[in-house]
C-alpha positions in Angstrom: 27.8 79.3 143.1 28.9 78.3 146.5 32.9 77.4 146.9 32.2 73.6 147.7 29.9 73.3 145.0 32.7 74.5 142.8 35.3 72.3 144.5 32.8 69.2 144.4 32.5 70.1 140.2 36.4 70.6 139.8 36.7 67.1 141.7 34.4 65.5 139.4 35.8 67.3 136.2 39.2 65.8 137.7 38.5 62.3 137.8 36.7 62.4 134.5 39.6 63.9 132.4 42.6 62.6 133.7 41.6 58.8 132.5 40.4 59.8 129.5 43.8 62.0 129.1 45.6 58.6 130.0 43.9 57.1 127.3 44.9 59.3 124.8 48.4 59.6 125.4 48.4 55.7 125.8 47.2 55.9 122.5 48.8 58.3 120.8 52.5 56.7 122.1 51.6 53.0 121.1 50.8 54.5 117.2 53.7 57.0 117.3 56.3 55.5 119.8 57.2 52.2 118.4 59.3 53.5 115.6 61.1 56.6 117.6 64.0 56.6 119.1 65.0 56.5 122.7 65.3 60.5 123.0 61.8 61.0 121.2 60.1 58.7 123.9 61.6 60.5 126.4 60.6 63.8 125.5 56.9 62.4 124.7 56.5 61.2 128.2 58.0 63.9 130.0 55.9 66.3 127.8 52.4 63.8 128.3 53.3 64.0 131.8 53.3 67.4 132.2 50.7 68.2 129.9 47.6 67.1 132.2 48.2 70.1 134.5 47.4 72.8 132.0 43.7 72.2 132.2 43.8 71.5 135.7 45.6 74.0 137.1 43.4 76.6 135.2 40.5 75.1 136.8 42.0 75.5 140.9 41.6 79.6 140.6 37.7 78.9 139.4 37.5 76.5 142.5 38.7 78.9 144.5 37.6 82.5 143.9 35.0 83.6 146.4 31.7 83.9 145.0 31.0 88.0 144.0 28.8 89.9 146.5 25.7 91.4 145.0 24.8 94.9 145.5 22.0 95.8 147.3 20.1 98.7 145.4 
């Protein structure tokens, strides 16, 4: 698979899970947030706001790598 063909997929993969990732942790905070304290808020946002990168930033090294070479019998 071609590099921008890989870069074109991890674009689209992007910009389908990081609403969908807002969404949940939208959800998740207006069920579990409204009875927490200030502290547990805090550490549920910095830790939702963190959290989208994981998935992400596995995927740039996929986007990147150069496609192998085959061998030529």
């Amino acid at each position: 698979m071609s590099p921008s063909i890989k870069k074109l997929i991890g674009t689209v993969v992007t910009l389908i899970w990081l609403p969908i990732y807002a969404l949940i942790a939208m959800g998740v905070a207006f069920h579990v947030l409204p009875h927490a304290n200030a502290f547990v808020a805090f550490l549920y946002y910095a830790l939702a706001g963190t959290l989208w990168t994981i998935p992400i930033g596995l995927m740039f090294p996929w986007m990147q790598r150069e496609p192998m070479k085959r061998r030529t019998p």
